[in-house]
C-alpha positions as CSV (number, residue, x, y, z in Angstrom):
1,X,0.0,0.0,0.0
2,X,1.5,2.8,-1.0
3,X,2.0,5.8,1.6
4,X,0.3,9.1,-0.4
5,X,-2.6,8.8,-2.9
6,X,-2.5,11.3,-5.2
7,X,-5.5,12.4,-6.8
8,X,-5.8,13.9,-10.5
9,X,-9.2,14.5,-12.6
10,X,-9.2,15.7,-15.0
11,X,-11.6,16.8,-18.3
12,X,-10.0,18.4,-21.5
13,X,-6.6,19.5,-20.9
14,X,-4.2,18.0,-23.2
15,X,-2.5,21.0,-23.0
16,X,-1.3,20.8,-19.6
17,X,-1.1,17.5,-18.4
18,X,1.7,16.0,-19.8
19,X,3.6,19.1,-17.5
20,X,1.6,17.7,-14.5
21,X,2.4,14.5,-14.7
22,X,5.7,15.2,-15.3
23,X,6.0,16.9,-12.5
24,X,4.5,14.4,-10.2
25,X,7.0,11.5,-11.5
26,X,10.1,14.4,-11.1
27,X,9.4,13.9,-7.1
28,X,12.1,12.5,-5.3
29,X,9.6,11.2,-2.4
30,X,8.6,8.2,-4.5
31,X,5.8,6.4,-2.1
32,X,3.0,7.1,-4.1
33,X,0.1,6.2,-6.7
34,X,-1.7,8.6,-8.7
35,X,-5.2,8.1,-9.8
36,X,-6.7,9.8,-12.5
37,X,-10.2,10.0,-13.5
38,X,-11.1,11.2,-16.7
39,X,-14.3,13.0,-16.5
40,X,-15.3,12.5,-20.4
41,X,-12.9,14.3,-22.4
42,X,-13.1,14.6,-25.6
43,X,-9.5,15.7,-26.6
44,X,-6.2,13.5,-26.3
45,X,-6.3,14.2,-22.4
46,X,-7.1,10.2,-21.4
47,X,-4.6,9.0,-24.2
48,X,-1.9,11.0,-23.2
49,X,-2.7,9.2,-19.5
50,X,-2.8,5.7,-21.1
51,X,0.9,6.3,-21.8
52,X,1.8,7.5,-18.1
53,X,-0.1,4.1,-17.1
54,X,2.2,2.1,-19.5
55,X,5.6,3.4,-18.6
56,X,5.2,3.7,-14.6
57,X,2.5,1.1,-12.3
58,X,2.3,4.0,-10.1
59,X,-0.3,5.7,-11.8
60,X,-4.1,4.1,-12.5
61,X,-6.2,6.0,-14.9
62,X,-10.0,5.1,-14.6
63,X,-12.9,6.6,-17.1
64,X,-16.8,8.1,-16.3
65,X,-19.1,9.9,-18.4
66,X,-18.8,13.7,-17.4
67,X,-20.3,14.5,-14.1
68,X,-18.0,17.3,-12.7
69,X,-15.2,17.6,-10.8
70,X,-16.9,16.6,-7.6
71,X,-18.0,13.1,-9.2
72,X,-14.0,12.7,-10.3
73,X,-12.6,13.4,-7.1
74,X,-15.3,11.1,-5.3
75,X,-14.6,8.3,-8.0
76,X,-10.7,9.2,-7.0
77,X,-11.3,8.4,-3.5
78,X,-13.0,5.3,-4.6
79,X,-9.9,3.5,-5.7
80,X,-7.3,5.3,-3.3
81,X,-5.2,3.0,-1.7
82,X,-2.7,5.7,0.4
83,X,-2.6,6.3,3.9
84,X,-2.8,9.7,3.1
85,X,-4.3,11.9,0.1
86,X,-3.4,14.7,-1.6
87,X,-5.3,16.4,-5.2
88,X,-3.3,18.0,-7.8
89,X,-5.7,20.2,-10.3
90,X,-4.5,18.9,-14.0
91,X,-4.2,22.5,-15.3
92,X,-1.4,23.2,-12.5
């Protein structure tokens, strides 16, 4: 079990989130997961995620129809695993 969860959903942001998750796997604190929740995008934001899945276990990326950010960051919660959480806004 890993010691954070780190919570990321997201809806259309392409643009940033590459940097953010970047910038999550640049820690140097490395007990973590990320879950990411894709709130119905309809741009390249939950393939660009697939790839972050594929290169590190780490990070889980999990789909809904959109509902909001309040329904992605209770479906986050749903599959958090840490002792602790923490959210990260995709666009940061």
């Amino acid at each position: 079990m890993p010691h954070i969860s780190i919570g990321v959903p997201f809806h259309n942001v392409e643009e940033y989130l590459p940097q953010c998750l970047e910038s999550i796997i640049d820690q140097t604190f490395t007990d973590f997961e990320v879950i990411m929740v894709d709130d119905g995008s309809t741009d390249g934001s939950f393939e660009i995620c697939q790839k972050y899945v594929a290169k590190d276990s780490r990070f889980k990326l999990f789909y809904q129809e959109n509902g909001g950010v309040a329904k992605a960051r209770n479906n986050c919660l749903r599959h958090m695993t840490g002792d602790f959480i923490t959210w990260i806004d995709s666009d940061d």
